[in-house]
N, C-alpha and C positions, 0 to 999 in steps of 0.2 A: 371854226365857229365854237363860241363857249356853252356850254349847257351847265344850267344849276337847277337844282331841286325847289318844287315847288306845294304848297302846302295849303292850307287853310287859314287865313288870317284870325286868329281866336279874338285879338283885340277889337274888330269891329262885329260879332256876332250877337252882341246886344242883352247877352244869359249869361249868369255867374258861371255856368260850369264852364263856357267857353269853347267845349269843343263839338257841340252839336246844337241847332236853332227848327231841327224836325224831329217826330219819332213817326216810327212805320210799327204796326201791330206785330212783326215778325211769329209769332207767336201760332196768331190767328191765319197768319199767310201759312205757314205750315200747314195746318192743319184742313187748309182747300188744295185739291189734288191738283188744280192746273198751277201752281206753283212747285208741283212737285220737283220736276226736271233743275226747277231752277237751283233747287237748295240741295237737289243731286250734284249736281259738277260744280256750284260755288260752295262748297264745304270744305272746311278746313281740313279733316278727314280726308277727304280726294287724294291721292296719293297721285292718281296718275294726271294730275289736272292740269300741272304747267306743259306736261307732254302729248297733251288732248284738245288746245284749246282751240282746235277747229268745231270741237262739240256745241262751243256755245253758240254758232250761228242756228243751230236748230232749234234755239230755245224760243218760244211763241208761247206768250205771256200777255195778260192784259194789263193794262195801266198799275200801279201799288198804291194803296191810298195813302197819305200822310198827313200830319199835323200840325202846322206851325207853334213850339214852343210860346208860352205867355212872353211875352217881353222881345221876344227873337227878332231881330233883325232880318227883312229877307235880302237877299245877297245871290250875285250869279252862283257862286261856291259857296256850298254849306253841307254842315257835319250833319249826320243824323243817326239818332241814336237804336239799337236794335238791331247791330251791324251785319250785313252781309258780308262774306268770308270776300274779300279780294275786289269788294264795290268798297270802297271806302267814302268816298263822298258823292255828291249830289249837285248838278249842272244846268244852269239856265239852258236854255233854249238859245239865245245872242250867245253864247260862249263854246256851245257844241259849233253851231254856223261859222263861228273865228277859226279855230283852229282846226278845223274839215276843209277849209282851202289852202291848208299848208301841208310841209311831208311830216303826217304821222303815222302809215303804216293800218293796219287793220285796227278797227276797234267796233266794240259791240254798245248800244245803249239800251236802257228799259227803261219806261216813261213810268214816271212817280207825281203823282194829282194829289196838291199841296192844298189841302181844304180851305176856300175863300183867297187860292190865291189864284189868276187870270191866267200870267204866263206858265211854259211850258217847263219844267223839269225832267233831268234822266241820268240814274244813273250810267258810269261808265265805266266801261272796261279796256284796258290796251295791248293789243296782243304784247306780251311780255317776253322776254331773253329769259331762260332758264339759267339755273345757277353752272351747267356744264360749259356753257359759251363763254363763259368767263374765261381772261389768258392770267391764270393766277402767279406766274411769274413776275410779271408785270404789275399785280394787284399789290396793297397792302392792306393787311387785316390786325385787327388789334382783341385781347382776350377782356371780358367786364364790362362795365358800361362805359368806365373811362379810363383810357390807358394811362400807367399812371409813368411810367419808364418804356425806353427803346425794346426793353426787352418783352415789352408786352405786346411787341409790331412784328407781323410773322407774313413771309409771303412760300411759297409751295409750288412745286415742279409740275403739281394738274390736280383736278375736282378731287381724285380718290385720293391726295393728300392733304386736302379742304376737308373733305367728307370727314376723316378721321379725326382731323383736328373739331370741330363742329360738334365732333360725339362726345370731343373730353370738354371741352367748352360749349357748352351750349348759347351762352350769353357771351355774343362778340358782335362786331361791329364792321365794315368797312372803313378805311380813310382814304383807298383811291379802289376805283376800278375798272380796271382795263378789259375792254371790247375790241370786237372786229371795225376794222377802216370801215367796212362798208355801211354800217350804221352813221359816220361823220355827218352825214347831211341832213338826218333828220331831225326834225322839230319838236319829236316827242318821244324819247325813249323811258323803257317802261323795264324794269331790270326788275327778277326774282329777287335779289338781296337784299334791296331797298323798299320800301312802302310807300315811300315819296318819290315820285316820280322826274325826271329830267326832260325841263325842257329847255330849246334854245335859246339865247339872248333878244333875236329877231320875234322871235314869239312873243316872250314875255316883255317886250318894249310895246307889239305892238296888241297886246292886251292892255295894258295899262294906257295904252292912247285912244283904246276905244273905250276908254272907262268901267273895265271887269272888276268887281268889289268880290273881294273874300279872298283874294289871292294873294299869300304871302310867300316872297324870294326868300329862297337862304342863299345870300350872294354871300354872307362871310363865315356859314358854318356849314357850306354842300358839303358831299362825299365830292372829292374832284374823280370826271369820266376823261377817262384817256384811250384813244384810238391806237391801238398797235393792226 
């Protein structure tokens, strides 16, 4: 089963900046203590966060208010700006429903009230593969934004010789990465190294046949996932 990386359509979000059609007060949500927990463990600062994320089931939050952008298109999928650490985007209601009947593994939402608009939003979270599950023999990693020669293509005998390389490089990239078989079947894989999430072909055909808007495939620029 093929899985590709899936994103945010900026072409149909209807705002010049293109990459977000909400803003949330972030600011203001701070500074009300029952959001405190939440900006506890989704903090980029969290150090221990991708090896805790059972934590976020105790998180009990009320609704987040939001805004729709002048001009904004609303869309199952949409960016919003004021970002929360590892929520990256923003979910109809029809679109959480779709893919909660297929295999995606744990995931967490929090409901976000789009002012004057009806339907329901939430963001989401998927439990995620830490960067140690990686089989980096298998992997290939490139150093920059774009590699420019083979020798910019590195792959490594395990994490603590990732890890190392990572510290001299800070700005690198994946071009393949290899996982465990026993993730092959699911619908929705959610990888620490990536931001853009993988889903599978069956999924993403059968979003697009149920008419999910804001969803754009990288069928010809994914990181390729390979099951070892």
């Amino acid at each position: 089963m093929k899985h590709y990386q899936v994103g945010l359509d900026v072409e149909v979000t209807g705002v010049k900046n293109g990459l977000y059609q909400i803003d949330i007060n972030k600011s203001q949500l701070q500074k009300n203590g029952i959001f405190k927990e939440l900006f506890t463990i989704f903090n980029a600062q969290n150090v221990d966060f991708w090896h805790h994320q059972e934590k976020i089931q105790n998180i009990d939050i009320p609704p987040i208010d939001a805004k729709l952008l002048k001009k904004a298109n609303v869309t199952d999928i949409m960016g919003y700006t004021q970002n929360i650490a590892f929520l990256y985007l923003v979910y109809s209601e029809k679109f959480i429903n779709i893919i909660k009947t297929f295999d995606i593994g744990r995931y967490y939402t929090f409901e976000v009230l789009i002012e004057n608009i009806t339907n329901k939003y939430y963001l989401l979270f998927m439990e995620t593969i830490p960067l140690e599950e990686i089989d980096y023999q298998e992997s290939i990693i490139y150093k920059g934004l774009i590699p420019k020669s083979e020798s910019d293509y590195f792959t490594f005998d395990d994490f603590t010789k990732y890890k190392e390389f990572a510290e001299l490089y800070p700005i690198h990239g994946f071009k393949k990465i290899a996982i465990s078989k026993e993730y092959s079947k699911k619908d929705i894989i959610k990888i620490q190294a990536s931001s853009r999430v993988f889903y599978s072909e069956r999924l993403i055909d059968f979003l697009l046949d149920c008419g999910i808007t804001g969803l754009q495939v990288a069928y010809n620029n994914s990181i390729q996932l390979e099951f070892v």
